[in-house]
C-alpha positions in Angstrom: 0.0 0.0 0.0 1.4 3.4 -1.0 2.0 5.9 2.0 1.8 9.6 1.6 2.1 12.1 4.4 2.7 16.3 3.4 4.9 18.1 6.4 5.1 21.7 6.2 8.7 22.1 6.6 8.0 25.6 7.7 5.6 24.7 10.7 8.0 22.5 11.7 9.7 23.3 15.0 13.9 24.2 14.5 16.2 21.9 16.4 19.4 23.3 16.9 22.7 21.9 15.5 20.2 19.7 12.9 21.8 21.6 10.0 25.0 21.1 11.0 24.7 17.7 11.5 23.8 17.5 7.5 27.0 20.0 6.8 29.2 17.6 8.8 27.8 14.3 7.1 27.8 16.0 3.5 31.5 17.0 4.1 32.1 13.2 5.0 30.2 12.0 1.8 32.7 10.9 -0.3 30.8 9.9 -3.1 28.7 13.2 -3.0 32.1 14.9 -3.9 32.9 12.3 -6.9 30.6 14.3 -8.8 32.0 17.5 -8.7 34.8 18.5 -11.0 38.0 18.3 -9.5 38.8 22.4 -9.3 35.5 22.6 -7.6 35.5 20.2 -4.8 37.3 22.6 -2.7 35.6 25.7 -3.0 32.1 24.1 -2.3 33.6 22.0 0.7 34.8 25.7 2.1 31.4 27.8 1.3 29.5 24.5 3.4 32.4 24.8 6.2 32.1 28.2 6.8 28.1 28.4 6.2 28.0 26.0 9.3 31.2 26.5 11.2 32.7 23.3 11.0 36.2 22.4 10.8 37.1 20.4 7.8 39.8 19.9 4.9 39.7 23.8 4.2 38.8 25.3 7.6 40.3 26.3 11.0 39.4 27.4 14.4 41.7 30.2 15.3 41.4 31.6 19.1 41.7 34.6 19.3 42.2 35.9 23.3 41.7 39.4 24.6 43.6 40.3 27.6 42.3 42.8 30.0 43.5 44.4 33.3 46.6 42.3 35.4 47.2 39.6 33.0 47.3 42.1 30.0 49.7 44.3 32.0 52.0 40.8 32.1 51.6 39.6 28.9 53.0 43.4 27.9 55.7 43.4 30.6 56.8 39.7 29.2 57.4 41.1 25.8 59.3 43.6 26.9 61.6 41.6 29.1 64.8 40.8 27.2 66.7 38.0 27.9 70.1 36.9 27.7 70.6 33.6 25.8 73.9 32.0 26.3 75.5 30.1 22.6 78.5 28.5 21.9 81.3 30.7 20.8 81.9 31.0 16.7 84.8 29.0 15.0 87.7 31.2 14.4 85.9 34.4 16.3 88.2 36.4 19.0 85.5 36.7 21.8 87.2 36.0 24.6 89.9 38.7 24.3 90.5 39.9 27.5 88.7 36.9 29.1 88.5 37.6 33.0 86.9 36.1 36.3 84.9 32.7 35.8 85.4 32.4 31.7 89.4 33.6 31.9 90.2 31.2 35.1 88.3 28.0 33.0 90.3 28.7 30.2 93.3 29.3 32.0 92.5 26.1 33.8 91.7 23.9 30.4 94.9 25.2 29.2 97.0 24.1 32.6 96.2 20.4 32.6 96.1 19.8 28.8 98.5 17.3 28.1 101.5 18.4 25.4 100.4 16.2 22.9 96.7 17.2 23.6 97.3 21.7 23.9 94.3 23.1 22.7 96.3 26.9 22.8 98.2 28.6 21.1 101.1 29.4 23.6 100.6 32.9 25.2 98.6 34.4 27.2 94.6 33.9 27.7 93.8 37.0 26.6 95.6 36.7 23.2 94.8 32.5 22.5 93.8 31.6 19.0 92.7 28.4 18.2 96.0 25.5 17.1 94.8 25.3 13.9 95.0 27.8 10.9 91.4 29.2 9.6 90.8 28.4 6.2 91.5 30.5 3.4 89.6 34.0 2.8 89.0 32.6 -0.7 87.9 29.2 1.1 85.6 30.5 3.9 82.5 30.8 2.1 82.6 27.5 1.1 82.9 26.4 4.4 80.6 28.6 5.8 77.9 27.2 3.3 78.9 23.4 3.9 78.6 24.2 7.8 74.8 25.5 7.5 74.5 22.5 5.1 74.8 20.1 7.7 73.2 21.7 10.1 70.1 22.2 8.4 70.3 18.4 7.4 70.8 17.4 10.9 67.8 19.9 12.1 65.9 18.3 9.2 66.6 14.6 10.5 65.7 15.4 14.0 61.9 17.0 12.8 61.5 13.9 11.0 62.3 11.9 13.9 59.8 13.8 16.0 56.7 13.7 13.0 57.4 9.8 12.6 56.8 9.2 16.4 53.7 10.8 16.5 52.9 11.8 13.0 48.8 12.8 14.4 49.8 15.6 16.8 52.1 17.6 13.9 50.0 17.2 10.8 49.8 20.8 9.6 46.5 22.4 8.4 46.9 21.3 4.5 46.9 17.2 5.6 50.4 17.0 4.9 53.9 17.7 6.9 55.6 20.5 5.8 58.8 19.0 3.0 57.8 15.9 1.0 60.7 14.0 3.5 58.6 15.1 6.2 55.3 14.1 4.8 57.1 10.3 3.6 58.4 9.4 7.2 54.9 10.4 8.5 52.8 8.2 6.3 55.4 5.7 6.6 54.7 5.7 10.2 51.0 5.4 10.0 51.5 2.4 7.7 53.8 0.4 9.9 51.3 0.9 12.7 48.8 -0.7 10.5 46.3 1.9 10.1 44.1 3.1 6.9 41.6 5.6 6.1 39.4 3.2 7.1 40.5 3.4 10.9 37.5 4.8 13.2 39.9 7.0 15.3 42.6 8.2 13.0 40.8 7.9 9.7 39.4 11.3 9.0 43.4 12.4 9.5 44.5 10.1 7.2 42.0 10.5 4.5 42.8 14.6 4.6 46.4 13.3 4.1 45.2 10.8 1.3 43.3 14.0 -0.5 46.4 16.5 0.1 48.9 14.2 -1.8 46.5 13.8 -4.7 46.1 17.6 -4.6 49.6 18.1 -4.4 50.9 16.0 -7.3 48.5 17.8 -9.5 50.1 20.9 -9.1 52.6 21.4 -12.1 55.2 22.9 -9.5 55.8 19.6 -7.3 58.9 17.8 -8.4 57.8 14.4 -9.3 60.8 12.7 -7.9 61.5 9.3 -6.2 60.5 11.2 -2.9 57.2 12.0 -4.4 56.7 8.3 -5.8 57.9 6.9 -2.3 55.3 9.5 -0.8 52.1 8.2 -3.2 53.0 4.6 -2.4 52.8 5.2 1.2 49.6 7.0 0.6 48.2 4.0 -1.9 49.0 1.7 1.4 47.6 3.7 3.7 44.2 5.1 1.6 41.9 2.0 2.6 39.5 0.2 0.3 37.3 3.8 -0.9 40.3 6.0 -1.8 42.6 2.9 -3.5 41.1 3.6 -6.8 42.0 7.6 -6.5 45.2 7.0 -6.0 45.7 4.6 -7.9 44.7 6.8 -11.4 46.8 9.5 -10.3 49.9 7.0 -10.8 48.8 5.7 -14.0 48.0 9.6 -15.4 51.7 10.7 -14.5 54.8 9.2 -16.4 57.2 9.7 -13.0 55.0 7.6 -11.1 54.6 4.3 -13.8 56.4 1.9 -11.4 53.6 2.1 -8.6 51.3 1.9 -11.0 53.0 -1.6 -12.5 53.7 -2.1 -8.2 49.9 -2.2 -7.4 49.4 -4.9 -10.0 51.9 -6.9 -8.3 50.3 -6.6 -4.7 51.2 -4.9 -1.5 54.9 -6.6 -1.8 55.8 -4.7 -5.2 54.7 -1.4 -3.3 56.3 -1.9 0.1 59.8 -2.6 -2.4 59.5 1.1 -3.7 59.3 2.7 -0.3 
């Protein structure tokens, strides 16, 4: 038997937070977005996002705090306060000419008990020491100069990637991915070897803005399509559950660079796990 009932919608009482319950679950509706042309997805998801306030893929909550009365006046007299950071003296820099009291005596000290074989200065007194060896060449020093920051940026760049693969949920950044495409690798090689997926009811809405950054991102004629960026969309392949696969999978098969995960996938999970 055929049921018909008319509701006037505009009768009807409003419960609040109904219509963002609908924003929320349309934002989550996958296949409601396969639809829309690619340029477009975006720009709807944001007008829907900010229509409702809800945090998604394109939007943030940003706090804004207003200080007033004792705890403005300290916040102000905070920023004001300058404080005296103590570094490690420059290679090849005379700072401690005319070292006296505490520095002078340790140096003075260092020099004493050094062993002949093992003087760290020059002979003379404390206040004119150089260091034993020669500095390098005027003509040489930019060079070294460069190769210095070199390694220390490498070293600075090892230890954030360190930090992002042990907990790769807490420093996702607001665009789904990590920052550099090293960065982004070790964290989505970190939520593969904990076994978890798109799919996953705790971390999956992460993981799929991750998924849907990479695919953005290797559209974008400026990305480098290196062996980074093919270790980076394997990963993401492995880590984009049953729903996204087939997304990911088209984006290797549309780009030349990326035509041995595309002949990987074919070949099962071992052929991709050898490319990463």
């Amino acid at each position: 038997a055929r049921f018909e009932r008319i509701v006037n919608l505009a009768a009807a009482p409003q419960v609040p937070g109904l219509a963002a319950h609908w924003a929320a679950a349309r934002l989550e509706d996958e296949d409601t977005w396969a639809e829309f042309p690619r340029g477009k997805v975006a720009g709807e998801r944001l007008k829907i996002a900010l229509r409702h306030g809800l945090l998604s893929n394109e939007t943030a909550f940003v706090v804004i705090e207003n200080r007033e009365g004792e705890r403005k006046a300290k916040a102000l007299a905070m920023m004001a306060t300058a404080v005296t950071v103590p570094v490690n003296a420059p290679a090849g820099w005379g700072m401690f000419s005319g070292a006296t009291g505490i520095l002078g005596a340790s140096l003075g000290a260092i020099a004493s008990v050094a062993a002949p074989g093992m003087m760290f200065f020059d002979r003379g007194p404390i206040d004119t020491f150089e260091p034993s060896y020669p500095p390098p060449d005027e003509a040489e020093r930019p060079m070294v100069e460069f190769e210095e920051r070199a390694q220390e940026g490498l070293l600075r760049r090892r230890a954030r990637h360190r930090r992002i693969a042990a907990d790769p949920f807490t420093t996702q950044l607001a665009d789904g991915l990590w920052g550099r495409p090293g960065a982004t690798r070790e964290a989505l090689r970190s939520i593969h070897e904990a076994g978890l997926t798109a799919q996953d009811n705790l971390r999956g809405r992460q993981i799929r803005k991750a998924v849907e950054a990479v695919l953005s991102a290797v559209e974008d004629q400026a990305v480098r399509r290196d062996k980074t960026w093919l270790q980076i969309l394997a990963l993401t392949y492995l880590v984009a559950g049953r729903r996204l696969m087939p997304k990911v999978e088209a984006a290797a098969k549309r780009f030349r660079e990326f035509e041995p995960l595309a002949s990987a996938i074919e070949g099962g999970e071992d052929a991709i796990v050898s490319l990463i």
